[in-house]
C-alpha positions as CSV (number, residue, x, y, z in Angstrom):
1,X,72.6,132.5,73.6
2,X,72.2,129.4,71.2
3,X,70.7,126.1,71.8
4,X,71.8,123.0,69.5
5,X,69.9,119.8,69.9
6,X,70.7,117.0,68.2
7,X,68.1,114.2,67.2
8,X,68.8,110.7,65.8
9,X,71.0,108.4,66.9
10,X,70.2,104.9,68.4
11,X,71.2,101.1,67.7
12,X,72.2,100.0,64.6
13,X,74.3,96.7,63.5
14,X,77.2,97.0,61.7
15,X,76.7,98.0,58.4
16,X,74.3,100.0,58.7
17,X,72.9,103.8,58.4
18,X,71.8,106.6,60.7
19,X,70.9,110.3,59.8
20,X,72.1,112.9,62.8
21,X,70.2,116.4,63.1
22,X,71.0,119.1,65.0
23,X,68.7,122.3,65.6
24,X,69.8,125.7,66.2
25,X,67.5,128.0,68.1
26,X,67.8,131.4,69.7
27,X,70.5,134.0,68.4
28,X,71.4,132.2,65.7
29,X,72.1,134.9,63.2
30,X,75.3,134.7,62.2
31,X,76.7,131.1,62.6
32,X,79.5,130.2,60.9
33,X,81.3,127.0,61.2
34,X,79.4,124.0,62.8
35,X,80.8,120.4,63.0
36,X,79.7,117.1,64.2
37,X,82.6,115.8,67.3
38,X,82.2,112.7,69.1
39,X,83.5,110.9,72.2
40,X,84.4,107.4,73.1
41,X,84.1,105.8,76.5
42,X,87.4,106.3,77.8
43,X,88.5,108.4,74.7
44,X,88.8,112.3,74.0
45,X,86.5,113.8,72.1
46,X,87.1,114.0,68.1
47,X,86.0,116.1,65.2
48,X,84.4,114.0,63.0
49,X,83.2,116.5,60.3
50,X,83.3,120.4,59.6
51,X,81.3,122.5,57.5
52,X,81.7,126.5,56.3
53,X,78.4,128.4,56.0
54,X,79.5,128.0,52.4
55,X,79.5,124.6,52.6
56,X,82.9,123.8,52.1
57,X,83.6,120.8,54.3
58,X,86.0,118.7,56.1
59,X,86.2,114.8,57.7
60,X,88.3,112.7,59.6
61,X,89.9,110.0,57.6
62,X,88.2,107.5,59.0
63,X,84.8,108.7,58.3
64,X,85.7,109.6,54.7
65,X,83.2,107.9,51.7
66,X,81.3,107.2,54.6
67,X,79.8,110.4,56.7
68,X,78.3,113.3,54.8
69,X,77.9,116.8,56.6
70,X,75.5,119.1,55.5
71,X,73.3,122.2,56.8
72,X,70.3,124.0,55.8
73,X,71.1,127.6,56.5
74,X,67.2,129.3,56.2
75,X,66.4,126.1,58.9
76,X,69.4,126.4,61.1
77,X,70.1,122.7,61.0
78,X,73.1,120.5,60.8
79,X,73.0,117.2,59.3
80,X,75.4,114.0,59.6
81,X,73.8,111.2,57.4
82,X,76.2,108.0,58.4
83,X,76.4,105.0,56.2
84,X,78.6,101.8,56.5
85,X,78.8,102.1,60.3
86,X,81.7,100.6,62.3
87,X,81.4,99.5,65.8
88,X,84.3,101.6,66.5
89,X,81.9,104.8,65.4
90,X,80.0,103.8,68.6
91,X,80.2,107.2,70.4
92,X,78.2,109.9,71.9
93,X,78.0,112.4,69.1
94,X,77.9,116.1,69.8
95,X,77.0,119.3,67.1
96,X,79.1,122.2,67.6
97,X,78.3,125.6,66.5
98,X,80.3,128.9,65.8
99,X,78.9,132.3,66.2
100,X,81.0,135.5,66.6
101,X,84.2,133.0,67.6
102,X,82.1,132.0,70.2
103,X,81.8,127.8,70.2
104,X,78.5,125.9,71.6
105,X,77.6,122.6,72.1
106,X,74.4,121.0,72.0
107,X,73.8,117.9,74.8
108,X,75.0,114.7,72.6
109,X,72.7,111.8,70.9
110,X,74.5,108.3,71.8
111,X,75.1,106.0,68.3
112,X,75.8,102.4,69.2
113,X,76.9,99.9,66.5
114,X,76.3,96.6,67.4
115,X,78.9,94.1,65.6
C-alpha cells in the first residue's frame, strides 16, 4: 500500500503563486509515473501535469509556461510549483502515483484563486 498526501494549496488572488507537495510513504519502491489531476465543482477530473521517474514530463495546454512538475526520487515527493494563477485553476488538486500499474491517489489540497 501507498499513501500520497498532498500539502499546500490555499487562497491566492489572481496572479499569483502556490507550490503543491505530495508525500509518498509506505511501499513506495518502485513508483513510476505520478501526476498532479484536478477537479472542478461540477467538472471531471483533469490531468494537469505528468512526470516519468526520469523526469520527462507532460502538461495540459493550459497550464503550459505556467505549472512546473517535478519530484525528488531519494524523498518520494511530488512537486507542482504554480505561477500566474487563473481563477479558472480554482480546483481541488489531487497527486497520483503509479507503482507496478497499480494507480493511487492521495486525499486532494483545495487551490482557490480569488479574481
Amino acid at each position: 500500500q501507498v499513501q500520497l498526501v498532498e500539502s499546500g494549496g490555499g487562497l491566492v488572488q489572481t496572479g499569483g503563486s502556490l507550490r503543491l507537495s505530495c508525500a509518498a510513504s509506505g511501499s513506495t519502491f518502485g513508483i513510476n509515473r505520478m501526476a498532479w489531476y484536478r477537479q472542478a465543482p461540477g467538472k471531471q477530473r483533469e490531468l494537469v501535469a505528468g512526470i516519468s521517474r526520469n523526469g520527462i514530463t507532460n502538461y495540459v495546454d493550459s497550464v503550459k509556461g505556467r505549472f512546473t512538475i517535478s519530484r525528488d526520487n531519494a524523498k518520494n515527493t511530488l512537486y507542482l510549483q504554480m505561477n500566474s494563477l487563473k481563477p479558472e485553476d480554482t480546483a481541488v488538486y489531487y497527486c497520483n502515483a503509479v507503482i507496478h500499474l497499480t494507480g493511487y491517489w492521495g486525499q486532494g489540497t483545495q487551490v482557490t484563486v480569488s479574481s
